[in-house]
ZASE-992192 format. One record per atom (N, C-alpha, C): residue number from 1; residue in three letters; atom name; x, y, z. Coordinates in Angstrom, 1 decimal. Layout:
BEGIN
(atom NUM; Ala; CA; (X; Y; Z));
...
//
This chain:
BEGIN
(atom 1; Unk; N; (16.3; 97.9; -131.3));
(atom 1; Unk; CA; (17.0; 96.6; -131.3));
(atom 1; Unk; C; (17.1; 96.0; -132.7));
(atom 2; Unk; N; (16.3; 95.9; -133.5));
(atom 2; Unk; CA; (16.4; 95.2; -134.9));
(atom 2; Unk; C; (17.2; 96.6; -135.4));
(atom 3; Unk; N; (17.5; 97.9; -135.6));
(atom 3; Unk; CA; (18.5; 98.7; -136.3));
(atom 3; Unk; C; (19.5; 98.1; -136.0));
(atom 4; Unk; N; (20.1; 97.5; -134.4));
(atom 4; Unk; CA; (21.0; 96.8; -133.7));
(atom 4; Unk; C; (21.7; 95.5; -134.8));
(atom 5; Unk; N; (20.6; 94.7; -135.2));
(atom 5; Unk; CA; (21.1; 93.2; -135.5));
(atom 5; Unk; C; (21.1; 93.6; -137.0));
(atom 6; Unk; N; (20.7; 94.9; -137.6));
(atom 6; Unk; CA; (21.1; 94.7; -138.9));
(atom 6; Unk; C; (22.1; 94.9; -138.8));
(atom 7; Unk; N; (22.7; 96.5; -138.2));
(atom 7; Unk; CA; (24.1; 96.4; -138.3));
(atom 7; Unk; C; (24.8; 95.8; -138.3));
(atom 8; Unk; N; (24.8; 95.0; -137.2));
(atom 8; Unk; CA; (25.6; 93.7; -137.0));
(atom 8; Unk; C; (26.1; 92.8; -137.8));
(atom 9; Unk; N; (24.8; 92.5; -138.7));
(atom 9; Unk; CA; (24.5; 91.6; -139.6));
(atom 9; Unk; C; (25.5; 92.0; -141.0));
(atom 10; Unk; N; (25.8; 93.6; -141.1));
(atom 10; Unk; CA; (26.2; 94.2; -142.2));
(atom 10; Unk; C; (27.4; 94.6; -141.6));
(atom 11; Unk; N; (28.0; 94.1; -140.6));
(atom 11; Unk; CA; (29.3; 94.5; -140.2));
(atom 11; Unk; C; (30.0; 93.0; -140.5));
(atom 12; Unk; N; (29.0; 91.9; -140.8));
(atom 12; Unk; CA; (29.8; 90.5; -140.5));
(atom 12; Unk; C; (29.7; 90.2; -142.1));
(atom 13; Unk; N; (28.8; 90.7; -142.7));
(atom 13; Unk; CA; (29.0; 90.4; -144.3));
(atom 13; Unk; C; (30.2; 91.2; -144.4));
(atom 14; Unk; N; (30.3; 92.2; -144.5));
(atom 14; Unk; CA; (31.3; 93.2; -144.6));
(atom 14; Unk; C; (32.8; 92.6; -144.4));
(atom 15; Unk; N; (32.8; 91.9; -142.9));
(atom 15; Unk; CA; (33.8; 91.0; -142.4));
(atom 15; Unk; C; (34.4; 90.2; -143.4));
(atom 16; Unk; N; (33.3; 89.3; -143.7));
(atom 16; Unk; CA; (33.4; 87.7; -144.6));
(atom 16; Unk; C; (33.8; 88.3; -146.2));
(atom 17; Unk; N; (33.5; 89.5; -146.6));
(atom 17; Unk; CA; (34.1; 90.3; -147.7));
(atom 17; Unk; C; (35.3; 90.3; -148.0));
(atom 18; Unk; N; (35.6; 91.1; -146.4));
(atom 18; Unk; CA; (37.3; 91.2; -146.5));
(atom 18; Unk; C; (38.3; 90.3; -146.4));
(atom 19; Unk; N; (37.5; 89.4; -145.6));
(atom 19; Unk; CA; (38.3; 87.7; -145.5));
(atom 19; Unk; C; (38.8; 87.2; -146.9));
(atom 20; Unk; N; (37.3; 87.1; -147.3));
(atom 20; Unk; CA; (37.5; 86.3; -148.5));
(atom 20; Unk; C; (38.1; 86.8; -149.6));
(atom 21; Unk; N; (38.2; 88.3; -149.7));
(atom 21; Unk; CA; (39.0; 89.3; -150.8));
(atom 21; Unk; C; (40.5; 88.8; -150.2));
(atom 22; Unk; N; (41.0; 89.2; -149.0));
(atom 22; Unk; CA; (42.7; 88.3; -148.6));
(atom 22; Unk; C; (43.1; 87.0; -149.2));
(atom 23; Unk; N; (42.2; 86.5; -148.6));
(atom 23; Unk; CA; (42.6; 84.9; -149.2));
(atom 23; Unk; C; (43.1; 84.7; -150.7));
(atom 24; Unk; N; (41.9; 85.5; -151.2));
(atom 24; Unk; CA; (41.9; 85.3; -152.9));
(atom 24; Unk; C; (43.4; 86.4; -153.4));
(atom 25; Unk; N; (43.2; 87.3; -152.7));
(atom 25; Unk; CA; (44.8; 87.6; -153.4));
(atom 25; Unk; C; (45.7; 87.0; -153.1));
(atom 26; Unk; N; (46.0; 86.6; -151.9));
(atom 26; Unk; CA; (47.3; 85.5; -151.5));
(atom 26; Unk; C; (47.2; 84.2; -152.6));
(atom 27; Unk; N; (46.1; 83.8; -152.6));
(atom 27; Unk; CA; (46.0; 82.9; -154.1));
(atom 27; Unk; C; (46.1; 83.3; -155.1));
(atom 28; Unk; N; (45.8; 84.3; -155.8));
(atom 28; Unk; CA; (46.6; 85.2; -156.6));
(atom 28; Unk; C; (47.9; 85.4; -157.0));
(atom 29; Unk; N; (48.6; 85.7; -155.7));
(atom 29; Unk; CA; (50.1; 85.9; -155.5));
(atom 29; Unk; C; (50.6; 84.5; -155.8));
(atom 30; Unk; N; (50.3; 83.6; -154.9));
(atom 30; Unk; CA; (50.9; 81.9; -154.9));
(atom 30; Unk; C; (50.7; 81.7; -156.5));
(atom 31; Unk; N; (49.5; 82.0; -157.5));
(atom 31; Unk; CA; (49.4; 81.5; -158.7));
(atom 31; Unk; C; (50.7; 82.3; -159.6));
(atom 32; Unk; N; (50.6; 83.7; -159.3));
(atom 32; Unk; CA; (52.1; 84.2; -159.9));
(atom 32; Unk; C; (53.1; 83.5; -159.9));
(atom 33; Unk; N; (53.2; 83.0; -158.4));
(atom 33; Unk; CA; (54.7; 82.9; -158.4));
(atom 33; Unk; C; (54.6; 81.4; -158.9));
(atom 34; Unk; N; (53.9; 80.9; -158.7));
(atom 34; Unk; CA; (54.0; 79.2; -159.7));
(atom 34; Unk; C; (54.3; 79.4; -161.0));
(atom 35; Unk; N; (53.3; 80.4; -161.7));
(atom 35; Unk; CA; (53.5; 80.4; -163.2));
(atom 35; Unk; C; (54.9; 80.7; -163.8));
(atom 36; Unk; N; (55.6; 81.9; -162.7));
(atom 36; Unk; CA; (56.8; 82.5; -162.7));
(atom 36; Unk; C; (57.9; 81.0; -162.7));
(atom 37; Unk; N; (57.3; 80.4; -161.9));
(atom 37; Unk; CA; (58.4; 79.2; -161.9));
(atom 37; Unk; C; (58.1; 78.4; -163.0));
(atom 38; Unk; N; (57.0; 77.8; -163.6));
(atom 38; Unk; CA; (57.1; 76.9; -164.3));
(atom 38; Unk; C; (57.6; 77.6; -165.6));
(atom 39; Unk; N; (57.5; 79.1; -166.0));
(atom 39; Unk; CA; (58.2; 79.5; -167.3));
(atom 39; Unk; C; (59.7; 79.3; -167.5));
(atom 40; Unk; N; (59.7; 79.3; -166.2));
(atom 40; Unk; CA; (61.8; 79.3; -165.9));
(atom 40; Unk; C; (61.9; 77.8; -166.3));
(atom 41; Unk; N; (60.9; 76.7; -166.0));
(atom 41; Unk; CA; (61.0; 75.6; -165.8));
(atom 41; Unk; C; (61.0; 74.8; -167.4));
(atom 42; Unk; N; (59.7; 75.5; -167.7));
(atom 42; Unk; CA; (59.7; 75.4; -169.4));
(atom 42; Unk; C; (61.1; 75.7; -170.4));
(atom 43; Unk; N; (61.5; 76.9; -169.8));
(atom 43; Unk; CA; (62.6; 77.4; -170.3));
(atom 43; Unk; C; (63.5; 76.8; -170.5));
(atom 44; Unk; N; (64.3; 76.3; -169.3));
(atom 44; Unk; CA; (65.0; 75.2; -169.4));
(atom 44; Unk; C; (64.8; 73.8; -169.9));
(atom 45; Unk; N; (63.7; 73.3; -170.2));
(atom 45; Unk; CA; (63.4; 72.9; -170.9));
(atom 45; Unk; C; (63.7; 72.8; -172.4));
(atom 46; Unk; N; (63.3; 73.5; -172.8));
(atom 46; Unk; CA; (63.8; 74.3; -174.3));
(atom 46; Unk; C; (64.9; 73.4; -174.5));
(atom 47; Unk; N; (65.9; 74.2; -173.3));
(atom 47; Unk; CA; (67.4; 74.4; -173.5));
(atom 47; Unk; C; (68.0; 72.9; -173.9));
(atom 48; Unk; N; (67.4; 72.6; -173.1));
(atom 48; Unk; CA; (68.1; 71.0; -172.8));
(atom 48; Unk; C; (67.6; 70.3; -174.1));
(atom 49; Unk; N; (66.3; 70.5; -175.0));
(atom 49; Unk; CA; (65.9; 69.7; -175.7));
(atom 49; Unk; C; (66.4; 70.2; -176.9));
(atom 50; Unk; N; (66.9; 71.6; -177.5));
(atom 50; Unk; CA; (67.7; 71.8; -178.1));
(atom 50; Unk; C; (68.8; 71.6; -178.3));
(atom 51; Unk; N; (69.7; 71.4; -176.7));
(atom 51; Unk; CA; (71.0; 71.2; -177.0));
(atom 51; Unk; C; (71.3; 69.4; -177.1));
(atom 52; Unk; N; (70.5; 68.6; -176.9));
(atom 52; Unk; CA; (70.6; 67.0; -177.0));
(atom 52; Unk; C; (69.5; 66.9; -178.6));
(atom 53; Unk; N; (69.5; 68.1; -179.6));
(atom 53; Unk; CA; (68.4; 67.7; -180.5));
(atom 53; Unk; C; (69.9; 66.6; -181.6));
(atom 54; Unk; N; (70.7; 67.1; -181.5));
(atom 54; Unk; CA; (71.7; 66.3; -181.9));
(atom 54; Unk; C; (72.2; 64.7; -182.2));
(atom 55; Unk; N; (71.4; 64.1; -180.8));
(atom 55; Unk; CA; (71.7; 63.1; -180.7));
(atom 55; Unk; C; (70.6; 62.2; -181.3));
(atom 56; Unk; N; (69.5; 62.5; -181.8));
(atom 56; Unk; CA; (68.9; 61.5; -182.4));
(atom 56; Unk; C; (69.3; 60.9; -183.2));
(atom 57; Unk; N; (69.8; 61.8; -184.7));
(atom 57; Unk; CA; (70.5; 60.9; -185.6));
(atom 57; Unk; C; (71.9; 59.6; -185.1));
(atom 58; Unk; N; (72.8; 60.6; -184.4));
(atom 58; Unk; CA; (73.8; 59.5; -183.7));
(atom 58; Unk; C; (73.3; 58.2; -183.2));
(atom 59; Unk; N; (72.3; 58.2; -182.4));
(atom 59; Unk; CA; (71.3; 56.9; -181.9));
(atom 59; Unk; C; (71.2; 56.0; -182.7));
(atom 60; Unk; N; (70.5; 56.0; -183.7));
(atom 60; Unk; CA; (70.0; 55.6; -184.9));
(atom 60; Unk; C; (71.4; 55.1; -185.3));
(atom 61; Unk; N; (72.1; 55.8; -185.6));
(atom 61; Unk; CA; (73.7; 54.9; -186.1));
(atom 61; Unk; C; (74.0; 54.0; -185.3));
(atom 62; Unk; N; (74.0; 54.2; -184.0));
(atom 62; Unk; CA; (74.0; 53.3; -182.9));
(atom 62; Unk; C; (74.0; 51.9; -183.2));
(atom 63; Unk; N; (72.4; 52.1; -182.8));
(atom 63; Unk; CA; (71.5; 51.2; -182.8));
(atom 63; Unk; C; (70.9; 50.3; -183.8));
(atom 64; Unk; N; (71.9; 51.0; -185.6));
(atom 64; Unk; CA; (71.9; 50.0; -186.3));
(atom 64; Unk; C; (73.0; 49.2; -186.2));
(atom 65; Unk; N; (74.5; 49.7; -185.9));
(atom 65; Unk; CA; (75.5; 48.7; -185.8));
(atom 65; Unk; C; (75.1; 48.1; -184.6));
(atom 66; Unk; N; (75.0; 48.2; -183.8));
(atom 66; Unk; CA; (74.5; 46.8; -182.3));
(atom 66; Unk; C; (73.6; 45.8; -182.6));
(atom 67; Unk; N; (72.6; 46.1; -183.8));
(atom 67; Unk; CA; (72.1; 45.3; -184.9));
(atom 67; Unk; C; (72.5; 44.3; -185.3));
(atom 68; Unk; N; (73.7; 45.2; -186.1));
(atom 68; Unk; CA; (74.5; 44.1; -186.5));
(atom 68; Unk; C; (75.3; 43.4; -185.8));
(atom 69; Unk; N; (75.8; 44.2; -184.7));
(atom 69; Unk; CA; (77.0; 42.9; -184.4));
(atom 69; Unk; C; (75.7; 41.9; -183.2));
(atom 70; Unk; N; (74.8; 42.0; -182.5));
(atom 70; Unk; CA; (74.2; 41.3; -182.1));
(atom 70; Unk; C; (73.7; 39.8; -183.2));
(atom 71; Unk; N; (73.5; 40.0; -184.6));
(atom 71; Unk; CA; (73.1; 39.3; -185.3));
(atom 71; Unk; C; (74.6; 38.8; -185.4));
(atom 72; Unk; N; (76.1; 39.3; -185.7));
(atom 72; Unk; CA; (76.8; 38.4; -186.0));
(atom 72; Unk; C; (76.9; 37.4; -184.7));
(atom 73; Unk; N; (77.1; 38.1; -183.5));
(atom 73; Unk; CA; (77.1; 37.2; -182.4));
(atom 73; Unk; C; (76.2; 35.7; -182.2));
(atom 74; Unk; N; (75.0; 36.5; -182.8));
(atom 74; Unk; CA; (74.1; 35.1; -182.8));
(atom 74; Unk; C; (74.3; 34.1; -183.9));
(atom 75; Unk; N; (75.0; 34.7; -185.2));
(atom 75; Unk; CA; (75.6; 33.5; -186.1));
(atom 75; Unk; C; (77.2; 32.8; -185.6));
(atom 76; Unk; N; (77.6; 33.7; -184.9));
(atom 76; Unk; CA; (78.9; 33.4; -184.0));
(atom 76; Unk; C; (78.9; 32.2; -182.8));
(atom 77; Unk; N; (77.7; 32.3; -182.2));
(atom 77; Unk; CA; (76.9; 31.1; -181.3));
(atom 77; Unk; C; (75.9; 30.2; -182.4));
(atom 78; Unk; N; (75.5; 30.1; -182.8));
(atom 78; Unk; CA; (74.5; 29.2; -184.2));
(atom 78; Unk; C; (73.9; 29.2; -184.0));
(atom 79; Unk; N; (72.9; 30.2; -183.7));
(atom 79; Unk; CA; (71.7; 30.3; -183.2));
(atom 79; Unk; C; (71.1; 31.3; -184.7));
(atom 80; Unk; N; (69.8; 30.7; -184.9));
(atom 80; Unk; CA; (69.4; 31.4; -186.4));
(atom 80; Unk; C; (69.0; 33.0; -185.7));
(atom 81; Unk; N; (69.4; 33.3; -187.2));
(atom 81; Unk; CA; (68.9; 35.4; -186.7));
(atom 81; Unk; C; (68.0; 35.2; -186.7));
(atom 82; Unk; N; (67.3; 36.2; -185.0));
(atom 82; Unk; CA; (65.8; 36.8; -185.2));
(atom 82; Unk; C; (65.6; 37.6; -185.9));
(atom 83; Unk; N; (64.6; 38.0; -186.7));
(atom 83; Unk; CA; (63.8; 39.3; -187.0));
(atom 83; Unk; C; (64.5; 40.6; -186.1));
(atom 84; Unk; N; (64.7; 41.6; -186.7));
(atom 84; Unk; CA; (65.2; 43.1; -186.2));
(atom 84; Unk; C; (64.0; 43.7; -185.3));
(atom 85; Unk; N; (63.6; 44.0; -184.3));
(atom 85; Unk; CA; (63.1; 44.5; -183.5));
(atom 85; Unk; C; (62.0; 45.2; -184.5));
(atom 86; Unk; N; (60.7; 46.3; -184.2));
(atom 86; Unk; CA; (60.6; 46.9; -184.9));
(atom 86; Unk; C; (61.1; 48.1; -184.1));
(atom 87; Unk; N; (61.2; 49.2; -184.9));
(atom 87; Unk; CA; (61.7; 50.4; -184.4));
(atom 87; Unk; C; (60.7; 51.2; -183.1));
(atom 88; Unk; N; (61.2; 51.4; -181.9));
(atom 88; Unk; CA; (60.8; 52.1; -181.2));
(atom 88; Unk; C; (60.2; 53.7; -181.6));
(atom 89; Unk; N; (59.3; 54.3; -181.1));
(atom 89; Unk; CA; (58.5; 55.3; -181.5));
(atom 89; Unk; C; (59.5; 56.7; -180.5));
(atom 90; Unk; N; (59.3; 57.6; -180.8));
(atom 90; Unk; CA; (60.4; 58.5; -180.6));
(atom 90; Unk; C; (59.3; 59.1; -179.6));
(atom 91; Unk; N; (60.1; 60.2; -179.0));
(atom 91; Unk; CA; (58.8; 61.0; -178.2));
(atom 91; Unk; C; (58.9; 61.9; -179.4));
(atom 92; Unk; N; (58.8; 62.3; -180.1));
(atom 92; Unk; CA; (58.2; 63.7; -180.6));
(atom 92; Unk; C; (57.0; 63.2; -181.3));
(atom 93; Unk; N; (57.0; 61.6; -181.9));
(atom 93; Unk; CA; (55.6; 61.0; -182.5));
(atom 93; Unk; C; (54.3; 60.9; -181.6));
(atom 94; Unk; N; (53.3; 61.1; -182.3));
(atom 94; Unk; CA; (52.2; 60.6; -181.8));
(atom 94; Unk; C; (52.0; 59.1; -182.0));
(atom 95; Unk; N; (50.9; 58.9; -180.8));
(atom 95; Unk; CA; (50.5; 57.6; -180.8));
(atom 95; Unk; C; (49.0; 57.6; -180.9));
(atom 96; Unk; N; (48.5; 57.9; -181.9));
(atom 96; Unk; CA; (47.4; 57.7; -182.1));
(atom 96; Unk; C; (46.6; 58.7; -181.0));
(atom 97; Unk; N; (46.4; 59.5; -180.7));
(atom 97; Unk; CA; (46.1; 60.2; -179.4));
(atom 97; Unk; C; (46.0; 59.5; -177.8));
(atom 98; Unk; N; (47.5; 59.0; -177.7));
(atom 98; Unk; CA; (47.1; 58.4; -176.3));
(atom 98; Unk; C; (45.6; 57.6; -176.4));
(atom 99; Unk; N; (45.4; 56.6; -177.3));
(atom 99; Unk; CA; (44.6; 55.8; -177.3));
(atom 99; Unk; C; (45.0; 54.7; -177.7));
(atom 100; Unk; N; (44.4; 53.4; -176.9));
(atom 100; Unk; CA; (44.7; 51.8; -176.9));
(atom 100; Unk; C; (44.1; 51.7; -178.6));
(atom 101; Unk; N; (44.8; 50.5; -179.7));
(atom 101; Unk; CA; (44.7; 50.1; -180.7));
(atom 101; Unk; C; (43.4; 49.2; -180.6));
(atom 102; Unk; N; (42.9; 48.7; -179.4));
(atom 102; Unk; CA; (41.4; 47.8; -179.8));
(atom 102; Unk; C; (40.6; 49.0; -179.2));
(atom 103; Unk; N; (40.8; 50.1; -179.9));
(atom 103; Unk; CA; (39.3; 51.4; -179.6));
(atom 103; Unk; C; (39.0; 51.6; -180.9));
//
């Protein structure tokens, strides 16, 4: 009887072995094919950030004539010129590492 319940006992480890070796390669597989997609995803990435790398300087041209004519508009209405904004931070700058200025 006890040779009985070891076997048993070593047929159900054995079991829980094979279960859990399936699972973990299907997780495996699912982690491939994620990674597989986010490279494509990255990639295109790239693409798009190189082909709009162009337009920063144009911006900047922009955004100094709108400057100006917002300031003539406001001497156009008589209203005194405000102070020029300060310049917005670009995404390729850091910000101090993602930390608040009172740390």
């Amino acid at each position: 009887m006890r040779t009985v319940l070891i076997v048993i006992t070593l047929v159900e480890v054995l079991l829980l072995v094979v279960v859990l070796a399936g699972y973990l390669i299907a997780i495996a597989a699912t982690l491939r094919s994620v990674s597989s997609t986010l490279g494509l995803v990255t990639f295109g990435v790239r693409a798009i950030e190189k082909q709009t790398e162009p337009i920063g300087p144009t911006l900047g041209e922009i955004n100094g004539a709108l400057e100006q004519v917002a300031g003539a508009l406001r001497q156009a209405a008589g209203q005194t010129p405000s102070p020029p904004p300060p310049p917005a931070a670009t995404a390729g700058e850091s910000s101090g590492g993602g930390q608040s200025p009172d740390r």
